[in-house]
ChimeraX commands (.cxc) that place a marker at each C-alpha (Angstrom):
marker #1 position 7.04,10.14,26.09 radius 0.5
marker #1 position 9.31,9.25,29.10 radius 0.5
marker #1 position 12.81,8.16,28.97 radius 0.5
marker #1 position 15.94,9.78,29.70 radius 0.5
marker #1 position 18.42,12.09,27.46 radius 0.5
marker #1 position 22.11,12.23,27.85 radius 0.5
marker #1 position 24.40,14.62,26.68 radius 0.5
marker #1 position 25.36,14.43,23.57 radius 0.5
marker #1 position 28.78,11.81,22.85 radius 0.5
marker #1 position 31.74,12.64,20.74 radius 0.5
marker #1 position 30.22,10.75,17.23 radius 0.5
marker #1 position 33.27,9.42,14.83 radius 0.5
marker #1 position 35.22,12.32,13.47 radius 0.5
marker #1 position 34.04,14.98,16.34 radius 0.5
marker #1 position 30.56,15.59,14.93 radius 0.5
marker #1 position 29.04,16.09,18.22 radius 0.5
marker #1 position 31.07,18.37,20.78 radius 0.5
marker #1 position 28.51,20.63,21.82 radius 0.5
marker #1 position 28.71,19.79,25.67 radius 0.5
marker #1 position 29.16,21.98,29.06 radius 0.5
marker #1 position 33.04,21.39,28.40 radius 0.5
marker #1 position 32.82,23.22,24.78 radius 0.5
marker #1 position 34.91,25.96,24.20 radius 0.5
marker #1 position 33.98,29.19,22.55 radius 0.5
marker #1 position 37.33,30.83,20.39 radius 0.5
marker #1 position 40.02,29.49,22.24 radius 0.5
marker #1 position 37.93,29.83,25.87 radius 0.5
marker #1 position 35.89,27.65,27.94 radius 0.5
marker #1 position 32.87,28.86,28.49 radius 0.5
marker #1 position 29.06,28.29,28.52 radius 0.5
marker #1 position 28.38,29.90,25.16 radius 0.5
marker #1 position 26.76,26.78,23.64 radius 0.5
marker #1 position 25.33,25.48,26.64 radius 0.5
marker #1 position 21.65,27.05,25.88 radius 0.5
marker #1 position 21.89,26.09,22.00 radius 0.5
marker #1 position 22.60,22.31,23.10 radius 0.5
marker #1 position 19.22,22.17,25.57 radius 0.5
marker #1 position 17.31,24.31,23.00 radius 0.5
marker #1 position 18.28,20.74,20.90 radius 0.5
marker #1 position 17.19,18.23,23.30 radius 0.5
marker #1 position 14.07,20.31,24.09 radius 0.5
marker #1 position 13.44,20.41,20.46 radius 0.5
marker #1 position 14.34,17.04,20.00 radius 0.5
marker #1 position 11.92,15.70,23.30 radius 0.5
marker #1 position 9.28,17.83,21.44 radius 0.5
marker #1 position 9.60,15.86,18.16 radius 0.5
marker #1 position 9.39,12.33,19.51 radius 0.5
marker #1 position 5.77,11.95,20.20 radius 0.5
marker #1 position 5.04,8.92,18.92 radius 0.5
marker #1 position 2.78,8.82,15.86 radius 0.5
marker #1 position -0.21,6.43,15.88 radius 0.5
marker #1 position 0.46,3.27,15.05 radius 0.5
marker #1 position -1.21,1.46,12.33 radius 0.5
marker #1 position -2.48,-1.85,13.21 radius 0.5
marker #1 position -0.60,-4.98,12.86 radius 0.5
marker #1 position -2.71,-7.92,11.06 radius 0.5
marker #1 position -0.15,-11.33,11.17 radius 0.5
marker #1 position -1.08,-13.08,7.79 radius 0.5
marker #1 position -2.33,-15.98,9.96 radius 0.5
marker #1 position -5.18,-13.67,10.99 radius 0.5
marker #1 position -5.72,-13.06,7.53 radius 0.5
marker #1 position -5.75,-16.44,5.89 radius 0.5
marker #1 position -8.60,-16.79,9.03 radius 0.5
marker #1 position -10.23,-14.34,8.23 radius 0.5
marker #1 position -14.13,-14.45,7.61 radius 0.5
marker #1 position -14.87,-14.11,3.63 radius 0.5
marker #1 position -16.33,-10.93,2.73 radius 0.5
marker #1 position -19.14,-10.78,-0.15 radius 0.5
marker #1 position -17.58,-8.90,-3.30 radius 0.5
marker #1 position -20.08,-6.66,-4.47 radius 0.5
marker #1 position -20.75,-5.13,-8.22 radius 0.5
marker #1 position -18.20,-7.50,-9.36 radius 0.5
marker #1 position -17.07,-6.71,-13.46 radius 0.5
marker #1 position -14.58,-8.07,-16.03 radius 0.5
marker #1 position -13.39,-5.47,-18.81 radius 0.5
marker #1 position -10.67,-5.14,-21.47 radius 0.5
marker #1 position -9.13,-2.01,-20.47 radius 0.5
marker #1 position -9.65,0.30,-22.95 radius 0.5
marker #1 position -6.43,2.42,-22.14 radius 0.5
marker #1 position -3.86,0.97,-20.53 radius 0.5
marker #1 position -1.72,4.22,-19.93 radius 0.5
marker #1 position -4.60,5.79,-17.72 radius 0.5
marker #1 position -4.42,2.70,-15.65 radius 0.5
marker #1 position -0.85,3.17,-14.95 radius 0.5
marker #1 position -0.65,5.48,-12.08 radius 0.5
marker #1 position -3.32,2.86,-10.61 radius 0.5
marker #1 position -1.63,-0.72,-10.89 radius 0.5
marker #1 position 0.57,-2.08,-8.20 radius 0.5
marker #1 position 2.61,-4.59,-9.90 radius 0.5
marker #1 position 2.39,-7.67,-8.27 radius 0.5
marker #1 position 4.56,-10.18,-10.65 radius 0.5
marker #1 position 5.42,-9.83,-14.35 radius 0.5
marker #1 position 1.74,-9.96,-15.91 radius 0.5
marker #1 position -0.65,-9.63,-12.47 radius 0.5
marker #1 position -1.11,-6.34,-10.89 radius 0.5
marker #1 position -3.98,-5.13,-8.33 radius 0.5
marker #1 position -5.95,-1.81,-8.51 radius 0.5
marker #1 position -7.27,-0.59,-4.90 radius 0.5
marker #1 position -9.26,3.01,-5.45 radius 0.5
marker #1 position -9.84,4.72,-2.79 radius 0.5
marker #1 position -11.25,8.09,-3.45 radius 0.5
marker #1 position -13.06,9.85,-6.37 radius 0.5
marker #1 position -10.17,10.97,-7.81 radius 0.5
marker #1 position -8.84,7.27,-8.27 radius 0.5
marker #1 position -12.12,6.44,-9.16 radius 0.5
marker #1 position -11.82,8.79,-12.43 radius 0.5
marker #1 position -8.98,7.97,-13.13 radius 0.5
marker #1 position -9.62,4.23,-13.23 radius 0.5
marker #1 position -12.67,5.11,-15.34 radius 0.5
marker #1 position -10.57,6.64,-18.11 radius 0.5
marker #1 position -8.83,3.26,-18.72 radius 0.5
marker #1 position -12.39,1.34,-18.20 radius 0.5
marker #1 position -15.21,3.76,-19.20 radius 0.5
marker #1 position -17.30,1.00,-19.01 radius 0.5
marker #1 position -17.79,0.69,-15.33 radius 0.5
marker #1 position -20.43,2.68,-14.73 radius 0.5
marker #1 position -20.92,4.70,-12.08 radius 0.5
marker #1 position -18.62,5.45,-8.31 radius 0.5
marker #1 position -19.88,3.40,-5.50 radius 0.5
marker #1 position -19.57,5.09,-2.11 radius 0.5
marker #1 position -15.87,4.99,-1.42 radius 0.5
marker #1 position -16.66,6.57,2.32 radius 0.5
marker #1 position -17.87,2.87,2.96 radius 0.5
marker #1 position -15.28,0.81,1.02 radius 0.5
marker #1 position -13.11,0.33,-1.92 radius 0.5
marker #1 position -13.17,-0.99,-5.34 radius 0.5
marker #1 position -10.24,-3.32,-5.94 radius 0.5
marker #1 position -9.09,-4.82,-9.36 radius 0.5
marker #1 position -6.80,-8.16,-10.18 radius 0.5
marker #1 position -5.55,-7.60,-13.86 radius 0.5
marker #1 position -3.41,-9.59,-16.06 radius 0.5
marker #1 position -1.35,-8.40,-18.88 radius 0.5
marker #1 position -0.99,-12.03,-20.53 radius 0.5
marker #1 position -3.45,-11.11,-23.37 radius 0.5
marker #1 position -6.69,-12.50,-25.05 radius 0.5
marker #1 position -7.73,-15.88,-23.88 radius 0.5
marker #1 position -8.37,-18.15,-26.72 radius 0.5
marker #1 position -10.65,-20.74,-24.76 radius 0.5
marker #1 position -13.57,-18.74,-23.22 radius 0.5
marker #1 position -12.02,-18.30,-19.37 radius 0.5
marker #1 position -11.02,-15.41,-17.79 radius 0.5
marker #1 position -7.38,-15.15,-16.58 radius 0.5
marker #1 position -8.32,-15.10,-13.16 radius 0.5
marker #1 position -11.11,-16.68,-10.32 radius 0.5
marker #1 position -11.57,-14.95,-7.63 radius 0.5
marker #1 position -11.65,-17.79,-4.75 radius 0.5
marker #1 position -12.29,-15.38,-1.59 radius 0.5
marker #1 position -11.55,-11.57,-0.25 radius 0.5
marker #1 position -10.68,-12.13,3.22 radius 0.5
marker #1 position -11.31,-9.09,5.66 radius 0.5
marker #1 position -10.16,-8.48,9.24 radius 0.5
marker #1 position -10.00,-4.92,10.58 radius 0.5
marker #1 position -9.92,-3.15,7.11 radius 0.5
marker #1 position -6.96,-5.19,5.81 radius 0.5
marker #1 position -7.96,-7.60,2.99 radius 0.5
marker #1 position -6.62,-11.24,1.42 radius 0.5
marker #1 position -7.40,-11.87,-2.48 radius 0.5
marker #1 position -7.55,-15.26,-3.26 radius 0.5
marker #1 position -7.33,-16.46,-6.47 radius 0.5
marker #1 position -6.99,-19.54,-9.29 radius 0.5
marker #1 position -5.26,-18.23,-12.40 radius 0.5
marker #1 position -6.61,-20.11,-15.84 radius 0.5
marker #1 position -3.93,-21.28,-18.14 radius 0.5
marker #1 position -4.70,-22.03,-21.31 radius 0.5
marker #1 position -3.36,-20.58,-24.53 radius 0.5
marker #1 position -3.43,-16.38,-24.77 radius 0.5
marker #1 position -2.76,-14.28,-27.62 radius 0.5
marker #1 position -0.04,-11.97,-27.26 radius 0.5
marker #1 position -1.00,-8.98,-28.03 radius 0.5
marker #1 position -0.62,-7.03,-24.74 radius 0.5
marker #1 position -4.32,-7.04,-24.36 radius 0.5
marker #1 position -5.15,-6.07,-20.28 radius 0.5
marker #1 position -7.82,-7.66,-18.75 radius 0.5
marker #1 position -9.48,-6.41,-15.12 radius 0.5
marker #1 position -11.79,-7.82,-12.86 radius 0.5
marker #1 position -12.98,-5.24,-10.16 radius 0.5
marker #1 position -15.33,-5.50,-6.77 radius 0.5
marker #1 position -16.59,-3.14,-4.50 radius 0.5
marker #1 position -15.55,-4.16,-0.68 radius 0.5
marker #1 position -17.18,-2.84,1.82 radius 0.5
marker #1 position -15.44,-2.20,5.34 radius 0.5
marker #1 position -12.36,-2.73,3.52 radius 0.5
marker #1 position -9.22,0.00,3.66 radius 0.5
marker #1 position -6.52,-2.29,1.65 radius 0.5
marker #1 position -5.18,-5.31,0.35 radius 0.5
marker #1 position -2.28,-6.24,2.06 radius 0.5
marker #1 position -1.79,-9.86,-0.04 radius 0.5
marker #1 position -2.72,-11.67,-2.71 radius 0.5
marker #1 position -2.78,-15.33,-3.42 radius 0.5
marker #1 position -3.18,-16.70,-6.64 radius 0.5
marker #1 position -3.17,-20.55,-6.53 radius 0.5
marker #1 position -0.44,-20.27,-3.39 radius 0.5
marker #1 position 1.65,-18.23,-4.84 radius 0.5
marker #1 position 1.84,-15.21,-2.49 radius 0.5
marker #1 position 2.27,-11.19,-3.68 radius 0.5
marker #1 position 2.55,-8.18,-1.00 radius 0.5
marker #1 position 1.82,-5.00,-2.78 radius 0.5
marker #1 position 4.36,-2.23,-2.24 radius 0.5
marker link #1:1,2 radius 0.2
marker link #1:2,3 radius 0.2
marker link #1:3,4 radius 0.2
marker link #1:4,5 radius 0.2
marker link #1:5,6 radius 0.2
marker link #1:6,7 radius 0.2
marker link #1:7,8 radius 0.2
marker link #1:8,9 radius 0.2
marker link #1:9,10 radius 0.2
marker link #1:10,11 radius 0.2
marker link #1:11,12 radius 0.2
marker link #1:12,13 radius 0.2
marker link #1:13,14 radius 0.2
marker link #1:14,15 radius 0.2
marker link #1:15,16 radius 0.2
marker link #1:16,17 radius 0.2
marker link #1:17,18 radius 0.2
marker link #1:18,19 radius 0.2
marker link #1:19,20 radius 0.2
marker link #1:20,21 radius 0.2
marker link #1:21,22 radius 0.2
marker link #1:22,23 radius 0.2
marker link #1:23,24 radius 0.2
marker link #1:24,25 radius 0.2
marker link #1:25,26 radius 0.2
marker link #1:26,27 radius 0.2
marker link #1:27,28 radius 0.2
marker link #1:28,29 radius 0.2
marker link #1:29,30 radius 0.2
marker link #1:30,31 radius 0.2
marker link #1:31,32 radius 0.2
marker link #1:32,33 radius 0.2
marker link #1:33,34 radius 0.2
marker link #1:34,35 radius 0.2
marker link #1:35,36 radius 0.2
marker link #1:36,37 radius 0.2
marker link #1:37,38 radius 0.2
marker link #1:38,39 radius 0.2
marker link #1:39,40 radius 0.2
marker link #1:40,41 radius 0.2
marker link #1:41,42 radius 0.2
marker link #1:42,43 radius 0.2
marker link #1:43,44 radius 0.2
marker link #1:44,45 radius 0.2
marker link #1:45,46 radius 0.2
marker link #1:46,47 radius 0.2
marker link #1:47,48 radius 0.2
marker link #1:48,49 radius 0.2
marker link #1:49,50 radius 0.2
marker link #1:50,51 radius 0.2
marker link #1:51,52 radius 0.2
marker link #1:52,53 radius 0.2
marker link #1:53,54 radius 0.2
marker link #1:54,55 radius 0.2
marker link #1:55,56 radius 0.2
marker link #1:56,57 radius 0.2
marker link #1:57,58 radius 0.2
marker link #1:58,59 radius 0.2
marker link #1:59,60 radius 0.2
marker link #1:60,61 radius 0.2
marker link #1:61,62 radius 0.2
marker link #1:62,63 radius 0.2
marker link #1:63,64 radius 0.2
marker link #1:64,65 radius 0.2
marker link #1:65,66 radius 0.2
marker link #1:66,67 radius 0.2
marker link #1:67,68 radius 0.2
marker link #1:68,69 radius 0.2
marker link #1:69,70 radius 0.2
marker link #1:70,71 radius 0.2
marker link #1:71,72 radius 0.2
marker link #1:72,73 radius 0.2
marker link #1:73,74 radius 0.2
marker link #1:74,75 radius 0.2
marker link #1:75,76 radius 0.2
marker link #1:76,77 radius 0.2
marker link #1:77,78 radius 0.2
marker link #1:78,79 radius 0.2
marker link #1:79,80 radius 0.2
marker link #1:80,81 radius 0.2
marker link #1:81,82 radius 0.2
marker link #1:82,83 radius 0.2
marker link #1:83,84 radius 0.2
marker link #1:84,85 radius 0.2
marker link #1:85,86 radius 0.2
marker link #1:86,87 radius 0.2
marker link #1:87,88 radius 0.2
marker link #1:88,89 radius 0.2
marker link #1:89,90 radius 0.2
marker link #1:90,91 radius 0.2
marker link #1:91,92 radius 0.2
marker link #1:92,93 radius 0.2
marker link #1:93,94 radius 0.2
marker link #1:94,95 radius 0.2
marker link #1:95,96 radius 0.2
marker link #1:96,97 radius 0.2
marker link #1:97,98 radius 0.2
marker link #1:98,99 radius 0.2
marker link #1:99,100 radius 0.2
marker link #1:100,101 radius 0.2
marker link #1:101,102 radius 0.2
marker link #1:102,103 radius 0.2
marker link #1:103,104 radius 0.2
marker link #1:104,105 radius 0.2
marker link #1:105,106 radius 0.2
marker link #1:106,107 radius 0.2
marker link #1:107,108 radius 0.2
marker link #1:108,109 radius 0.2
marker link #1:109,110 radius 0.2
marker link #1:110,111 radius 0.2
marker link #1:111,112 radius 0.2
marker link #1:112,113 radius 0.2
marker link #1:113,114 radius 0.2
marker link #1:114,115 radius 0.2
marker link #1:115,116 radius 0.2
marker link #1:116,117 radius 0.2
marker link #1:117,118 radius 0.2
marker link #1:118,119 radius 0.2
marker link #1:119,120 radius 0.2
marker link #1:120,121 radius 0.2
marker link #1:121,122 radius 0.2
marker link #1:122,123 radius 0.2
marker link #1:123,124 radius 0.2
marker link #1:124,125 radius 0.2
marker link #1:125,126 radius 0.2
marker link #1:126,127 radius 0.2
marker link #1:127,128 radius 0.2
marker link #1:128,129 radius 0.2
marker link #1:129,130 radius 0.2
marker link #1:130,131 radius 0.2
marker link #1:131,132 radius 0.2
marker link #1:132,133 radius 0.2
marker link #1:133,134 radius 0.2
marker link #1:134,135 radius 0.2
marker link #1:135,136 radius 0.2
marker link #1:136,137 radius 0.2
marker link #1:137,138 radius 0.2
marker link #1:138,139 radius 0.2
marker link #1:139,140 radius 0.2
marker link #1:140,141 radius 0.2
marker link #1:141,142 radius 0.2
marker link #1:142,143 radius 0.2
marker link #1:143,144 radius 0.2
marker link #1:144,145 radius 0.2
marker link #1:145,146 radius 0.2
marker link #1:146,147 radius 0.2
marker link #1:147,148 radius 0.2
marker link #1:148,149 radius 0.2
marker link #1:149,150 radius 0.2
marker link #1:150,151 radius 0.2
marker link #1:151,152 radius 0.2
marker link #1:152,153 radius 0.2
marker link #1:153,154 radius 0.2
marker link #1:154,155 radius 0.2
marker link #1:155,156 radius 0.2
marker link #1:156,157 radius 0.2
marker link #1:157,158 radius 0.2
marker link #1:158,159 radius 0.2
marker link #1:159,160 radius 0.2
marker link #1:160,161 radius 0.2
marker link #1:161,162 radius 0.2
marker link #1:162,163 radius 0.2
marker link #1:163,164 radius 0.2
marker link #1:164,165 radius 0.2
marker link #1:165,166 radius 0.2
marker link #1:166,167 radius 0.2
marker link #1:167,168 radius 0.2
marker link #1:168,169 radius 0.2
marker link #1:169,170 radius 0.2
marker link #1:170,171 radius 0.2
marker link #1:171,172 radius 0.2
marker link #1:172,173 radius 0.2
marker link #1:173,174 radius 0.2
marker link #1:174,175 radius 0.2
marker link #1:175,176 radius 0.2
marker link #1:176,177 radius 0.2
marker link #1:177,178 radius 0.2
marker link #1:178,179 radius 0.2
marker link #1:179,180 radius 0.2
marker link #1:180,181 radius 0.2
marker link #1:181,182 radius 0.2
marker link #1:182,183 radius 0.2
marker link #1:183,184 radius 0.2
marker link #1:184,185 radius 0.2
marker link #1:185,186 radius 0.2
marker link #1:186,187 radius 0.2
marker link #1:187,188 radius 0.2
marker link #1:188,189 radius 0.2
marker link #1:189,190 radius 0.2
marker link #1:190,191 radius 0.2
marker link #1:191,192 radius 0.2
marker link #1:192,193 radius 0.2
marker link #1:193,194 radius 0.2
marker link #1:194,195 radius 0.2
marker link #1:195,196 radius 0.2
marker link #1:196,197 radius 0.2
marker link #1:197,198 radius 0.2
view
């Protein structure tokens, strides 16, 4: 890192006086001279810059090439408090499930036992669009998955939502994929309607 350090500047209220000038009980002296560079050093020492995370523009995404969804599955979920900790909320009855690691994995298999068993999560990740609108009474599921989009590991879901009539009875519904090459979602689209997951 290269720059240049100051001495330190009076802050509002005197919160910084720890300069050559300071004085020591009632004395001017040098006593806090070494504790002030023992600061910057420490403080020079601390600002290495941590890597940087790649920035994707959602241009690039919405250009990105599709990416084949593998193993794709729709499932009630059978408990909906084991899928907590997983669901990113993405509007009042859509959220998305990204699973990284085995961990996740079992985790998301406690609230779907029925998906069988972990793809390798070294090479991708298994990502889930769910709604929380109920039962369908005509035969479609909630949502269609259009496209994934995948540029450098960040992915685009794009997707139609079904209306039609539901029942109400707080019934979840999840689709899952594996992805390969893909890290996370960074947006989803369902019928233009943009999300960001936090």
């Amino acid at each position: 890192m290269t720059g240049r350090v100051g001495k330190p500047s009076a802050a509002p209220g005197g919160a910084c006086a720890a300069t050559s000038e300071t004085t020591l009980n009632g004395r001017r002296g040098r006593g806090l001279r070494v504790p002030w560079l023992a600061a910057v050093l420490v403080t020079i020492g601390g600002c290495r810059s941590a890597p940087t995370a790649p920035t994707i523009s959602l241009q690039e995404l919405k250009t990105a090439p599709v990416q084949p969804l593998a193993d794709r599955q729709r499932h009630v979920v059978s408990d909906r408090d084991a899928l907590r900790p997983l669901c990113q909320p993405l509007g009042r009855r859509v959220g998305l499930v990204q699973v990284r690691d085995v961990r996740e994995w079992e985790q998301l298999a406690r609230a779907v036992p029925q998906l069988g068993s972990c793809p390798d999560l070294a090479l991708g990740i298994v990502v889930g669009l769910l709604s929380e609108g109920g039962i369908p009474l005509e035969d479609d599921w909630p949502f269609e998955w259009q496209a994934l989009r995948l540029r450098d590991g960040a992915g685009l879901i794009e997707a139609h939502f079904n209306g039609g009539n539901y029942l109400p009875d707080d019934t979840v519904l999840i689709e899952t994929a594996y992805v390969p090459n893909l890290k996370a979602v960074l947006a989803v689209s369902v019928d233009g309607t943009w999300y960001f997951p936090p």
